[in-house]
C-alpha positions in Angstrom: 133.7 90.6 68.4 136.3 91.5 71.2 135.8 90.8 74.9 136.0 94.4 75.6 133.7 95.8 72.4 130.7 97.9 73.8 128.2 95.6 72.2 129.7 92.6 73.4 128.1 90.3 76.0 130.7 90.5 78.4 130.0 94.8 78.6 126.4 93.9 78.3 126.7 92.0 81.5 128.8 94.5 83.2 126.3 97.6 82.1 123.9 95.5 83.9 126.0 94.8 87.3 127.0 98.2 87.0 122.8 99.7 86.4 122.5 97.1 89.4 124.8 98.4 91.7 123.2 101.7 91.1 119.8 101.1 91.5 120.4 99.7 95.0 122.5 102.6 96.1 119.4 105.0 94.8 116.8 102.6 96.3 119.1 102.6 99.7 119.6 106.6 99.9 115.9 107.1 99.4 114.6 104.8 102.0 117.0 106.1 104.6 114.7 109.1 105.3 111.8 106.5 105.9 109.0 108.8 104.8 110.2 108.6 100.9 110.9 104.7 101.3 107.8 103.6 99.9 108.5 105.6 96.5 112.2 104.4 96.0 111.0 100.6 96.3 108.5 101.5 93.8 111.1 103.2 91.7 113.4 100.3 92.2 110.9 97.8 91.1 109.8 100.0 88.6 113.6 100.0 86.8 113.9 96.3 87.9 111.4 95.6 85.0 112.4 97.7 82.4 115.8 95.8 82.8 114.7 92.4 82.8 112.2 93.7 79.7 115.3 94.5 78.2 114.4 98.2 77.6 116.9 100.9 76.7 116.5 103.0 80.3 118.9 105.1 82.3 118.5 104.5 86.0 118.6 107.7 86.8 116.4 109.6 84.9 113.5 106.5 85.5 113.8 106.2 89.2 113.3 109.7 89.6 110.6 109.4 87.4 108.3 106.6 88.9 109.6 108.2 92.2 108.3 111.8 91.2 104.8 110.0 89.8 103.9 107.5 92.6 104.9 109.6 95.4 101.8 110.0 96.9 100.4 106.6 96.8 103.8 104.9 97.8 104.0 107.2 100.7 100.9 106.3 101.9 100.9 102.8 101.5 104.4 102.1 103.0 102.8 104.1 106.1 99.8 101.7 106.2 102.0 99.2 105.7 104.4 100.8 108.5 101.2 101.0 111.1 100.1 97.2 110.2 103.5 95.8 111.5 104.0 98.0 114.4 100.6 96.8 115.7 101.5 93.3 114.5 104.6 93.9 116.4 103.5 95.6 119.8 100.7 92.8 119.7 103.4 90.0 120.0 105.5 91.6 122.6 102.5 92.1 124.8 101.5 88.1 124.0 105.3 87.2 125.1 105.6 89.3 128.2 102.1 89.5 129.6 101.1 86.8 132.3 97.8 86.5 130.8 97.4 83.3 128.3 95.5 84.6 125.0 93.9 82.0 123.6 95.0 80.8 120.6 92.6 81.7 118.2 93.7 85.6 118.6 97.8 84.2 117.7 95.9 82.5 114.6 94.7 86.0 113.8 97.6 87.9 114.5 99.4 85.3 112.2 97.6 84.9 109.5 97.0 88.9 109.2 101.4 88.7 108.8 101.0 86.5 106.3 99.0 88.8 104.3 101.0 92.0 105.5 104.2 89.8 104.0 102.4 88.9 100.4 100.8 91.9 100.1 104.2 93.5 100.3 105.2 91.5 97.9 103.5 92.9 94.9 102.1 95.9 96.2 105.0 98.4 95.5 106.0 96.4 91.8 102.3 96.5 91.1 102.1 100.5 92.0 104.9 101.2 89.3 103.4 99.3 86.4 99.5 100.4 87.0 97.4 103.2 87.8 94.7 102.7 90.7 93.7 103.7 93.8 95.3 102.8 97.1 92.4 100.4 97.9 92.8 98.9 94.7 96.3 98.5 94.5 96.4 96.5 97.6 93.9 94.3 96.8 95.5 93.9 93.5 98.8 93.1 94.8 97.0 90.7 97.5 95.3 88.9 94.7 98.7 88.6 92.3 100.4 87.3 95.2 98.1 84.7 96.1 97.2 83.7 92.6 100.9 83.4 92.4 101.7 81.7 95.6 105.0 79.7 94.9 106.5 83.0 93.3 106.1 84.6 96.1 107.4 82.6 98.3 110.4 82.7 96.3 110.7 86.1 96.6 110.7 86.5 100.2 113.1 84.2 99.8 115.0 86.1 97.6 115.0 89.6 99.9 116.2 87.2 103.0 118.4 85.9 101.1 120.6 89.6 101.4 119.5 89.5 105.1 120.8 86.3 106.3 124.3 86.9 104.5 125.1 90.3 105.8 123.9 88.4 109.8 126.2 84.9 108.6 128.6 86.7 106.9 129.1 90.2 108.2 132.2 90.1 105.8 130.6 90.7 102.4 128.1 93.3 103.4 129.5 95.4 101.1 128.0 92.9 98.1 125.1 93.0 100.2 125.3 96.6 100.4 125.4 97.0 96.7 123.4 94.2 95.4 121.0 93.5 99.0 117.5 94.7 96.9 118.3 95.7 93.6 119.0 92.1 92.9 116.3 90.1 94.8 113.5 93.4 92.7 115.7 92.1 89.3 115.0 88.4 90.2 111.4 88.8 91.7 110.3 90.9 88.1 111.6 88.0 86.1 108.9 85.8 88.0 106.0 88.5 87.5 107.1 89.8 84.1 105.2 87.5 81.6 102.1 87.4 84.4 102.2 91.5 84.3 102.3 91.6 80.3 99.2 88.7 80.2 97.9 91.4 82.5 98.7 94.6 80.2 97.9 92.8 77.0 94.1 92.6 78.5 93.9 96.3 79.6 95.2 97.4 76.2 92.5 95.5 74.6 90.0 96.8 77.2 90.9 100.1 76.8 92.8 101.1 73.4 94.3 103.9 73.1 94.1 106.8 70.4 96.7 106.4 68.1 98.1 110.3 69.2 98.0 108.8 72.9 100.2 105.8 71.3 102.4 108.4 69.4 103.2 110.2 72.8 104.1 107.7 75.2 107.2 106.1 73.9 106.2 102.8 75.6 106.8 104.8 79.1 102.8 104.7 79.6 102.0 103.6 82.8 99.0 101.4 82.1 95.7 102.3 83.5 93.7 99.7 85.7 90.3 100.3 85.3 90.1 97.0 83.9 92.4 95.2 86.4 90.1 95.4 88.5 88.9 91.6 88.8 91.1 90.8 85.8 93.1 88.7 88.1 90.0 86.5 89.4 89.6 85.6 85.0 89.4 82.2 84.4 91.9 82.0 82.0 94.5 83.5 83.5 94.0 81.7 87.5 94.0 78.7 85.5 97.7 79.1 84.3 99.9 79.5 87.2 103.3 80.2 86.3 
Protein backbone atom coordinates (compact mmCIF):
# COMPACT_ATOMS: atom_id res chain seq x y z
CA UNK A 1 0.00 0.00 0.00
CA UNK A 2 1.58 3.41 -0.90
CA UNK A 3 2.26 6.24 1.49
CA UNK A 4 0.06 8.43 -0.38
CA UNK A 5 -3.06 5.72 -1.14
CA UNK A 6 -6.34 7.11 0.27
CA UNK A 7 -6.84 4.19 2.52
CA UNK A 8 -3.45 4.27 3.83
CA UNK A 9 -2.62 5.12 7.43
CA UNK A 10 -0.55 7.90 6.68
CA UNK A 11 -4.02 9.82 4.75
CA UNK A 12 -5.99 8.28 7.60
CA UNK A 13 -4.00 10.33 9.88
CA UNK A 14 -4.00 13.41 7.86
CA UNK A 15 -7.99 13.22 7.23
CA UNK A 16 -8.01 13.33 10.91
CA UNK A 17 -5.53 16.40 11.51
CA UNK A 18 -7.20 17.86 8.67
CA UNK A 19 -11.30 17.09 10.33
CA UNK A 20 -9.25 18.46 13.51
CA UNK A 21 -8.16 21.55 12.22
CA UNK A 22 -11.70 22.08 11.13
CA UNK A 23 -13.61 21.35 13.94
CA UNK A 24 -11.69 23.94 15.93
CA UNK A 25 -12.02 26.64 13.34
CA UNK A 26 -16.08 25.87 13.47
CA UNK A 27 -16.10 25.50 17.31
CA UNK A 28 -13.93 29.02 17.31
CA UNK A 29 -16.34 31.07 14.75
CA UNK A 30 -19.35 29.96 16.75
CA UNK A 31 -18.24 30.93 20.11
CA UNK A 32 -17.13 34.27 18.96
CA UNK A 33 -20.69 35.69 19.06
CA UNK A 34 -20.84 34.42 22.81
CA UNK A 35 -24.55 33.76 22.87
CA UNK A 36 -24.21 30.52 20.34
CA UNK A 37 -20.93 29.37 22.38
CA UNK A 38 -22.53 27.00 24.39
CA UNK A 39 -24.00 25.05 21.15
CA UNK A 40 -20.61 24.96 19.12
CA UNK A 41 -18.78 23.33 22.31
CA UNK A 42 -21.54 20.96 22.25
CA UNK A 43 -21.22 20.47 18.57
CA UNK A 44 -17.49 20.13 19.02
CA UNK A 45 -17.72 17.47 21.63
CA UNK A 46 -20.38 16.03 19.82
CA UNK A 47 -18.02 15.36 16.48
CA UNK A 48 -15.02 14.80 18.98
CA UNK A 49 -16.78 11.38 19.73
CA UNK A 50 -17.88 10.29 16.63
CA UNK A 51 -14.17 10.63 15.63
CA UNK A 52 -12.59 8.91 18.32
CA UNK A 53 -15.70 6.19 17.81
CA UNK A 54 -14.26 5.86 14.60
CA UNK A 55 -17.54 6.80 12.71
CA UNK A 56 -17.84 7.69 9.07
CA UNK A 57 -18.94 11.63 9.81
CA UNK A 58 -18.41 14.86 7.87
CA UNK A 59 -17.73 17.76 10.24
CA UNK A 60 -19.74 19.87 8.67
CA UNK A 61 -22.91 18.48 8.15
CA UNK A 62 -22.72 17.03 12.17
CA UNK A 63 -21.77 20.14 13.85
CA UNK A 64 -24.44 21.86 12.37
CA UNK A 65 -26.49 19.21 13.26
CA UNK A 66 -25.98 18.79 17.21
CA UNK A 67 -25.66 22.64 16.94
CA UNK A 68 -29.26 23.03 15.22
CA UNK A 69 -30.63 20.23 17.93
CA UNK A 70 -29.13 21.32 21.33
CA UNK A 71 -29.42 24.94 20.76
CA UNK A 72 -31.68 25.78 23.26
CA UNK A 73 -30.35 23.84 26.07
CA UNK A 74 -26.57 24.76 25.28
CA UNK A 75 -27.58 28.30 25.18
CA UNK A 76 -29.01 28.30 28.28
CA UNK A 77 -26.62 26.40 30.16
CA UNK A 78 -23.46 28.23 28.95
CA UNK A 79 -25.51 31.43 30.30
CA UNK A 80 -26.01 29.80 33.72
CA UNK A 81 -22.77 28.78 33.46
CA UNK A 82 -21.73 32.44 32.25
CA UNK A 83 -23.71 34.04 35.50
CA UNK A 84 -22.06 31.48 38.02
CA UNK A 85 -18.47 32.76 37.25
CA UNK A 86 -19.14 36.35 36.90
CA UNK A 87 -20.60 36.20 40.46
CA UNK A 88 -17.64 33.85 41.37
CA UNK A 89 -15.60 36.45 39.84
CA UNK A 90 -17.08 39.91 41.13
CA UNK A 91 -17.12 37.90 44.60
CA UNK A 92 -13.25 37.64 44.62
CA UNK A 93 -12.46 41.08 43.47
CA UNK A 94 -14.60 42.56 46.18
CA UNK A 95 -12.65 39.82 48.81
CA UNK A 96 -9.18 41.33 47.28
CA UNK A 97 -9.98 45.04 47.29
CA UNK A 98 -12.34 45.51 50.15
CA UNK A 99 -10.74 46.43 53.67
CA UNK A 100 -13.15 44.19 55.38
CA UNK A 101 -11.61 40.62 56.37
CA UNK A 102 -14.34 37.79 55.34
CA UNK A 103 -13.95 35.15 57.26
CA UNK A 104 -12.71 32.21 55.78
CA UNK A 105 -15.44 29.98 55.72
CA UNK A 106 -17.27 32.30 52.90
CA UNK A 107 -13.55 31.83 50.55
CA UNK A 108 -14.15 27.93 51.40
CA UNK A 109 -17.58 28.44 49.85
CA UNK A 110 -16.75 30.56 47.10
CA UNK A 111 -14.04 27.88 46.31
CA UNK A 112 -15.44 24.97 46.54
CA UNK A 113 -18.62 26.26 44.42
CA UNK A 114 -15.45 26.83 41.45
CA UNK A 115 -14.60 23.64 41.78
CA UNK A 116 -17.94 22.40 40.88
CA UNK A 117 -18.50 25.23 38.28
CA UNK A 118 -14.90 23.82 36.73
CA UNK A 119 -16.22 19.82 36.76
CA UNK A 120 -19.42 20.47 35.92
CA UNK A 121 -18.11 22.13 32.77
CA UNK A 122 -16.30 19.41 32.21
CA UNK A 123 -18.97 16.97 31.12
CA UNK A 124 -21.81 19.11 30.94
CA UNK A 125 -21.64 20.26 27.17
CA UNK A 126 -20.09 16.37 25.95
CA UNK A 127 -22.89 15.03 28.04
CA UNK A 128 -25.66 17.45 26.33
CA UNK A 129 -24.59 16.06 22.80
CA UNK A 130 -24.78 12.35 23.53
CA UNK A 131 -28.14 12.41 25.76
CA UNK A 132 -31.49 13.87 25.88
CA UNK A 133 -32.61 15.54 29.38
CA UNK A 134 -33.57 18.46 30.89
CA UNK A 135 -31.31 21.27 31.82
CA UNK A 136 -31.54 20.22 35.61
CA UNK A 137 -30.74 16.93 34.65
CA UNK A 138 -28.05 17.40 32.52
CA UNK A 139 -26.03 19.23 35.03
CA UNK A 140 -26.45 17.05 37.55
CA UNK A 141 -25.51 14.38 35.31
CA UNK A 142 -22.44 15.90 34.09
CA UNK A 143 -21.61 16.84 37.98
CA UNK A 144 -22.09 13.18 38.83
CA UNK A 145 -19.77 11.80 35.61
CA UNK A 146 -17.33 14.13 36.59
CA UNK A 147 -16.96 13.32 40.07
CA UNK A 148 -17.40 9.64 39.62
CA UNK A 149 -14.66 10.13 37.26
CA UNK A 150 -12.42 12.38 39.19
CA UNK A 151 -8.78 11.69 37.77
CA UNK A 152 -10.25 12.07 34.16
CA UNK A 153 -11.24 15.09 34.78
CA UNK A 154 -8.57 16.47 36.14
CA UNK A 155 -6.87 15.48 33.16
CA UNK A 156 -8.99 17.28 31.10
CA UNK A 157 -8.72 20.54 32.51
CA UNK A 158 -5.43 19.85 32.03
CA UNK A 159 -5.74 19.10 28.65
CA UNK A 160 -7.80 22.64 27.67
CA UNK A 161 -4.86 24.56 29.73
CA UNK A 162 -2.65 22.93 28.17
CA UNK A 163 -3.61 25.21 24.70
CA UNK A 164 -3.74 28.19 27.18
CA UNK A 165 -0.46 28.22 28.70
CA UNK A 166 1.31 27.65 25.16
CA UNK A 167 -0.24 30.44 23.29
CA UNK A 168 0.80 32.79 27.06
CA UNK A 169 4.67 30.84 26.99
CA UNK A 170 4.87 30.70 23.56
CA UNK A 171 3.02 33.45 21.82
CA UNK A 172 4.90 32.04 18.65
CA UNK A 173 2.85 28.92 17.83
CA UNK A 174 -0.58 30.34 18.45
CA UNK A 175 -1.32 29.60 15.23
CA UNK A 176 -1.16 25.56 16.27
CA UNK A 177 -3.00 26.66 19.14
CA UNK A 178 -5.29 28.52 17.04
CA UNK A 179 -6.06 25.46 15.03
CA UNK A 180 -5.75 22.69 17.33
CA UNK A 181 -6.40 24.93 21.02
CA UNK A 182 -10.02 22.82 21.65
CA UNK A 183 -10.67 20.52 18.99
CA UNK A 184 -7.79 18.51 20.35
CA UNK A 185 -8.02 18.66 24.22
CA UNK A 186 -12.58 17.66 23.19
CA UNK A 187 -10.63 14.65 20.90
CA UNK A 188 -8.49 13.66 23.93
CA UNK A 189 -11.05 14.31 26.79
CA UNK A 190 -13.77 11.83 24.59
CA UNK A 191 -11.15 9.07 24.47
CA UNK A 192 -11.29 9.19 28.43
CA UNK A 193 -15.29 9.21 28.58
CA UNK A 194 -15.97 7.09 25.49
CA UNK A 195 -16.09 3.51 26.94
CA UNK A 196 -17.78 5.14 30.40
CA UNK A 197 -20.53 6.87 27.85
CA UNK A 198 -21.12 3.48 25.93
CA UNK A 199 -21.34 1.41 29.63
CA UNK A 200 -23.79 4.24 29.93
CA UNK A 201 -25.73 3.81 26.55
CA UNK A 202 -25.60 0.10 26.59
CA UNK A 203 -27.91 0.45 29.94
CA UNK A 204 -30.38 2.91 28.45
CA UNK A 205 -30.84 0.75 25.37
CA UNK A 206 -31.65 -2.10 27.52
CA UNK A 207 -33.92 0.06 29.65
CA UNK A 208 -35.61 1.41 26.95
CA UNK A 209 -35.53 -0.70 23.52
CA UNK A 210 -36.34 0.56 20.74
CA UNK A 211 -38.94 -0.53 17.96
CA UNK A 212 -37.16 -2.14 15.37
CA UNK A 213 -38.67 0.86 12.65
CA UNK A 214 -37.19 3.41 15.31
CA UNK A 215 -33.80 1.23 14.86
CA UNK A 216 -34.31 1.13 11.02
CA UNK A 217 -34.51 5.15 10.98
CA UNK A 218 -31.82 6.32 12.98
CA UNK A 219 -28.62 5.21 11.22
CA UNK A 220 -26.88 5.09 14.61
CA UNK A 221 -27.27 9.11 14.67
CA UNK A 222 -29.97 8.62 17.68
CA UNK A 223 -29.27 10.74 20.27
CA UNK A 224 -29.94 8.45 23.25
CA UNK A 225 -32.71 9.30 25.58
CA UNK A 226 -31.95 9.58 29.42
CA UNK A 227 -34.91 8.79 31.21
CA UNK A 228 -33.01 6.06 32.59
CA UNK A 229 -29.68 7.97 33.22
CA UNK A 230 -31.18 9.42 35.67
CA UNK A 231 -29.37 7.72 38.82
CA UNK A 232 -27.68 5.30 36.36
CA UNK A 233 -24.48 6.87 37.37
CA UNK A 234 -24.94 6.34 41.34
CA UNK A 235 -25.30 2.06 40.06
CA UNK A 236 -23.16 0.00 41.88
CA UNK A 237 -21.63 -1.64 39.26
CA UNK A 238 -20.58 0.88 37.34
CA UNK A 239 -19.10 3.52 40.56
CA UNK A 240 -17.31 0.50 41.42
CA UNK A 241 -15.16 0.47 38.16
CA UNK A 242 -13.46 3.67 37.77
CA UNK A 243 -11.64 4.04 34.69
Amino acid sequence: MGLFNLDSPFMQFLNKVADLMWLNVLTIIFCIPIVTAGASLTAMNYMALKIVRGEECYISRGFFKSFKENFKQATAIWFLLLLVVAILIGDFIIMQNSEMEFPTFVRVIILVVGIFVLFTAMFVFPTLARFTNTIRGTLKNAFMISVLKFPKTILMIIMYLIPLALAYFFPQIFPITFLFGLSAPALGSAFLYNKFFKELEDRIRAANPAPEKEEEEDDGERIFSDKALEGITEDPEITSRPR
